[in-house]
Each structure stands twice: as structure tokens, then as C-alpha cells.
C-alpha positions in Angstrom: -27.0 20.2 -34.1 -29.2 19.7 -30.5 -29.1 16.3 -31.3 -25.6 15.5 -32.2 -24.8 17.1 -29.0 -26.9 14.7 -27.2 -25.8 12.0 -28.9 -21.8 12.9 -28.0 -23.3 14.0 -24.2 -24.8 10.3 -24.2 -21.3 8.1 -25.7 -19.0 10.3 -23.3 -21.5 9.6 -20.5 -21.1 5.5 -21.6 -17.4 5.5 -21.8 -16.3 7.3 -18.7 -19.4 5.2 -16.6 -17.5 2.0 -18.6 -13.8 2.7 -17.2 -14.7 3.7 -14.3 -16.5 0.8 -13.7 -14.0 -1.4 -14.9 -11.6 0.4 -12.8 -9.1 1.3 -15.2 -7.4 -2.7 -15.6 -6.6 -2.4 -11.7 -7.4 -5.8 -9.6 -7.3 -6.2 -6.1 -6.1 -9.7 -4.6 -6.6 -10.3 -1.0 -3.7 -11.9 0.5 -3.7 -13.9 3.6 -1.5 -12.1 6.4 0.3 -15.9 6.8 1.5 -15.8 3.4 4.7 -14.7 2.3 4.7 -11.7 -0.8 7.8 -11.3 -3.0 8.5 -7.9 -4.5 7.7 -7.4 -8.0 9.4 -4.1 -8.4 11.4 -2.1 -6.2 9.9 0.1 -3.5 12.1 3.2 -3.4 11.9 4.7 0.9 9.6 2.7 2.2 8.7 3.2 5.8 9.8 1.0 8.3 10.2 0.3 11.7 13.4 -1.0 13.0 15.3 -1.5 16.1 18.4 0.3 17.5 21.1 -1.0 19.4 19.3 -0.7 22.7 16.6 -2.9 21.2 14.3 0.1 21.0 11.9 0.3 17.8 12.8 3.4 15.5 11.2 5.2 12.5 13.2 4.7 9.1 12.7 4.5 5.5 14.8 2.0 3.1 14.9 0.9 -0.2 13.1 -2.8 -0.8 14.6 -4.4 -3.5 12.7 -6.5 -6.9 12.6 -10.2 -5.5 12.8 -9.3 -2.1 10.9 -11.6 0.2 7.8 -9.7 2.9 6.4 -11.5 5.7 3.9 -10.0 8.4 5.2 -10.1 11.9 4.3 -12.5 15.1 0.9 -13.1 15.5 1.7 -14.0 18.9 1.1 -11.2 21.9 1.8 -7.6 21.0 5.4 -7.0 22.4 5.8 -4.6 25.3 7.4 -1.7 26.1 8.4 1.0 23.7 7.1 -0.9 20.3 4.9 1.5 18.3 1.2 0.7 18.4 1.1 2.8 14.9 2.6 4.8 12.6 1.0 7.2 14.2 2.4 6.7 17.7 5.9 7.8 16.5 6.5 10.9 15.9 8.8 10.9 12.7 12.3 12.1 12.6 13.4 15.4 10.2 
């Protein structure tokens, strides 16, 4: 019986230390931040940052749809005035 146990102990150890590993058929791809991405699926409330009609940047969520095209913003100077730094700079709305 002691040694079935270990035996069990030792192929549970083996699998779970396998998948974990292998991390579970996730991959990471590095994309560059030049590079446009097209939405595979859709992305229900995603945060965003938009601008009002005074040109001031605002917290909101939307829905992104499947094929939609994603581009990173200027890579120019950071714009001034009331543009967010973070996510964290604005507090969001209730």
C-alpha cells in the first residue's frame, strides 16, 4: 500500500510540474508598439481614454469589436495639459 502511494505521490508530482511548465498551451508574442493589432474576438468594456467636447481627456469604457483595427498612440512628446499620465491619474467616474 506505502508504495503505491508513493508511486501516485510521484506521477501527480510529474504531471502538475509538466502543465505547469508548459503553461497550460498559453504563448506569449511580443509585439512591437509600431505595429498595428487586429482584434481577434470582441473585448466587451474596455477601458478607454477619450476626449470631450472641450478637448479634455475622459475616463470611459466601450465595446471593441472582432476585426477591429489597435494602434499605439504618438510616440512623439507627451501632450500637455490635462492628458492622464496613467490610469491611475484619473480618478474613475461611478
Amino acid at each position: 500500500m506505502g508504495r503505491r502511494i508513493r508511486l501516485l505521490t510521484l506521477y501527480l508530482t510529474l504531471t502538475c510540474g509538466t502543465l505547469w511548465i508548459s503553461g497550460c498551451g498559453t504563448r506569449t508574442v511580443y509585439v512591437q508598439e509600431t505595429d498595428p493589432l487586429r482584434l481577434r474576438e470582441t473585448i466587451r468594456q474596455a477601458k478607454i481614454w477619450v476626449r470631450d467636447g472641450a478637448g479634455a481627456w475622459v475616463a470611459s469604457e466601450a465595446d471593441l469589436a472582432e476585426g477591429w483595427y489597435c494602434l499605439s498612440g504618438p510616440s512623439g512628446p507627451k501632450p500637455k495639459g490635462n492628458a492622464p499620465k496613467s490610469p491611475d491619474a484619473v480618478e474613475p467616474s461611478r
